[in-house]
C-alpha positions as CSV (number, residue, x, y, z in Angstrom):
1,X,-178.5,-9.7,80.0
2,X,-176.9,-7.4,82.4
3,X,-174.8,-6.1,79.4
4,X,-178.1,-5.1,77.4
5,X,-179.5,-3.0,80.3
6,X,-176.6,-0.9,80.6
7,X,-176.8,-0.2,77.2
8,X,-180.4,0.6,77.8
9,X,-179.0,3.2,80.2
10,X,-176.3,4.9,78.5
11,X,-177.6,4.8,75.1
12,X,-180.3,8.1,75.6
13,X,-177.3,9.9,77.0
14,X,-175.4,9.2,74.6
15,X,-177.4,10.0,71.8
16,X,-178.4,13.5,73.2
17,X,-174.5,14.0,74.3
18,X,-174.4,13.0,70.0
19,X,-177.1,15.4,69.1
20,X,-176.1,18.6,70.9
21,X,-172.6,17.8,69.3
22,X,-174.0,17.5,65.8
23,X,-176.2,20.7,66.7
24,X,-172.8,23.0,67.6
25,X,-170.4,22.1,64.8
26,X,-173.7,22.4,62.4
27,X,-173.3,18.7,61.5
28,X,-177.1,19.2,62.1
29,X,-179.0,22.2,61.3
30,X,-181.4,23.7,63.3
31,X,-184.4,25.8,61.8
32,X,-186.2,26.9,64.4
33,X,-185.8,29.4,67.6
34,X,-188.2,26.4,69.0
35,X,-186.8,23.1,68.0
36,X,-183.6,25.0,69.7
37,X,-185.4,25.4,72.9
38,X,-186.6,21.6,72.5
39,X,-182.7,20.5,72.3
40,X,-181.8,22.9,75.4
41,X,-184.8,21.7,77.4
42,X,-183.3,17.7,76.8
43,X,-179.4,18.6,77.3
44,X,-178.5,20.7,79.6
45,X,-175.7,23.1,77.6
46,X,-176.0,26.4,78.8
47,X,-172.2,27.0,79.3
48,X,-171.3,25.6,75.8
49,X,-174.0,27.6,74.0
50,X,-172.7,30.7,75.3
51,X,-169.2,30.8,74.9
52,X,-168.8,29.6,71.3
53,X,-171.6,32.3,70.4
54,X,-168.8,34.9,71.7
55,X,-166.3,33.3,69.9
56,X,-168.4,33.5,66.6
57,X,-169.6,36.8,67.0
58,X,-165.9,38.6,67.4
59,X,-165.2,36.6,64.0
60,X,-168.1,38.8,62.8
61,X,-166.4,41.7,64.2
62,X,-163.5,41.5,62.8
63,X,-165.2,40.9,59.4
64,X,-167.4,44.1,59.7
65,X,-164.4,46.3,60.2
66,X,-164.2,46.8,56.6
67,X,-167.2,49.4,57.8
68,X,-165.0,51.5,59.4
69,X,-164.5,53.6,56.1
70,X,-168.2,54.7,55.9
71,X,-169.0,57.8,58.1
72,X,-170.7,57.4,61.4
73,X,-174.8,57.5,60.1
74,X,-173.3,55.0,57.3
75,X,-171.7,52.7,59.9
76,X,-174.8,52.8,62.1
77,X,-177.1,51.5,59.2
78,X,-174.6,48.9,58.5
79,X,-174.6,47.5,61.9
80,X,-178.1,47.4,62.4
81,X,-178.5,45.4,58.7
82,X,-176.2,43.1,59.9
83,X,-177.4,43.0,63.6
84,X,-180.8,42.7,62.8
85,X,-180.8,40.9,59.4
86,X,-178.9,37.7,60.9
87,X,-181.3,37.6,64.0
88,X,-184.2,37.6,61.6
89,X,-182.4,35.4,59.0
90,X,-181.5,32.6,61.6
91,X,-185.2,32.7,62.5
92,X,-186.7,32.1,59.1
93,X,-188.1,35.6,59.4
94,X,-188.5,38.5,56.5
95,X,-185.7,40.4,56.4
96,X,-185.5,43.8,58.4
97,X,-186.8,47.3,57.0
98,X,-184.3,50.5,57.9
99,X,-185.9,53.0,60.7
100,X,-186.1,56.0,58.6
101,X,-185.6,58.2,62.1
102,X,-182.4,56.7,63.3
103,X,-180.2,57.7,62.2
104,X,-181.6,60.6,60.9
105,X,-182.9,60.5,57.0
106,X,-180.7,63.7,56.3
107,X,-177.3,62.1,57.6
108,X,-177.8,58.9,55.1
109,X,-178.9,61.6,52.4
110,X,-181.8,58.8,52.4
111,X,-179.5,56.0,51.2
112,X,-179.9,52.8,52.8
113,X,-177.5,50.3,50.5
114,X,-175.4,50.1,53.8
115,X,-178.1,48.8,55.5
116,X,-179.2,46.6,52.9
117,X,-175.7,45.4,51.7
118,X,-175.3,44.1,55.4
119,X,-178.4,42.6,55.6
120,X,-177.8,40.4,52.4
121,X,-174.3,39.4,54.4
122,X,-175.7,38.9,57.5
123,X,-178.4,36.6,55.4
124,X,-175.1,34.4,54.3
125,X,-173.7,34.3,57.1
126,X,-176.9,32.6,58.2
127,X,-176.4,29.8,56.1
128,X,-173.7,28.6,58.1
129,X,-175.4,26.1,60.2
130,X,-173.1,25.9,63.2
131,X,-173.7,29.8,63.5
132,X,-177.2,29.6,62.9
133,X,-177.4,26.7,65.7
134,X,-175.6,28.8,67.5
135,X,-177.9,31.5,67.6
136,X,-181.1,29.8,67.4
137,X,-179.8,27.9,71.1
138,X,-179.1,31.4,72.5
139,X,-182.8,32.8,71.3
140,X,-183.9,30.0,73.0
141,X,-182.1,30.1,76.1
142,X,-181.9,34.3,76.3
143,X,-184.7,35.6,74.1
144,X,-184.5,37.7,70.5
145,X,-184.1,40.5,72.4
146,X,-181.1,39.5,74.7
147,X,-179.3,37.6,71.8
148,X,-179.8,41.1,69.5
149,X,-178.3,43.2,72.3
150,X,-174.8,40.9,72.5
151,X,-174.8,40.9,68.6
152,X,-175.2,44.4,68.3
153,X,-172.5,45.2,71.0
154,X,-170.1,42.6,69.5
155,X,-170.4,44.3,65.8
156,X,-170.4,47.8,66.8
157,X,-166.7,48.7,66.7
158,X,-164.8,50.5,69.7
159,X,-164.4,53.8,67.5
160,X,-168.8,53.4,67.5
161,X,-168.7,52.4,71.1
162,X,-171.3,55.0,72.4
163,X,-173.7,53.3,70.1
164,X,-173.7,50.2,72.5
165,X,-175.6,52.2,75.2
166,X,-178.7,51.7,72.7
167,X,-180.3,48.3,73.3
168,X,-181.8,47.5,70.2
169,X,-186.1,46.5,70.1
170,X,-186.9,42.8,68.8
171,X,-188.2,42.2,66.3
172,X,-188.0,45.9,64.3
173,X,-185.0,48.3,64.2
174,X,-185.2,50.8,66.8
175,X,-183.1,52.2,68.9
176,X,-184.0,52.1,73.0
């Protein structure tokens, strides 16, 4: 008998220990900013939500670099496609529309394929579902807004670094 009860005990642990596991190698995928507050609520894993969203995230960086040919306005679209389209994309939202006033229309001679082309690789990079877990927990945890601001910073490269002063709004591109 006494060997039944301590299953009993360990048992929930060890099935939530299980879960948040499955959750961050995206053995499980989540699909929602709130069935990722649910897990985070249960387990307490704050410091392992963080750290591999960094780890992700430069990944991403060094992927976008292939941006650093496009001129500055160019660049800028591309970051906020990506930025905002995998935020959006993670949380089963439309994808995001450009902000015809930033940059200005005249410095993207109105093209927006930069922003778009980033958006539809930001929307597979969403599939993955360890990154997606990853950033649906750190929604959750942070808020849209927070989670944008570190995404944004993280893809932005050091040549664009001034454009990290912006803080991107949540849940449409603009600049603040």
């Amino acid at each position: 008998m006494p060997d039944d009860a301590a299953a009993d005990v360990t048992g929930p642990d060890e099935d939530k220990a299980t879960r948040v596991h499955d959750v961050l190698e995206g053995i499980e995928a989540l699909t929602t900013v709130t069935e990722a507050a649910a897990i985070l609520a249960d387990v307490e894993a704050v410091l392992v939500v963080v750290e591999p969203l960094d780890g992700v995230l430069a990944v991403v960086g060094m992927i976008l670099g292939t941006w650093r040919a496009l001129e500055t306005p160019h660049r800028t679209l591309a970051y906020q496609g990506y930025s905002y389209g995998l935020l959006r994309a993670c949380a089963g939202m439309d994808d995001p529309q450009p902000n015809s006033g930033w940059p200005d229309p005249g410095d993207v001679e109105n093209d927006y394929s930069d922003f778009n082309n980033a958006v539809a690789k930001a929307k597979t990079d969403a599939q993955n579902a360890k990154l997606r877990n990853q950033i649906l927990l750190a929604m959750a945890k942070f808020g849209p807004g927070t989670v944008l601001k570190d995404v944004w910073d993280k893809v932005v490269s050091d040549d664009d670094r001034l454009l990290r002063m912006f803080t991107p709004q949540w849940p449409n591109v603009a600049p603040g």
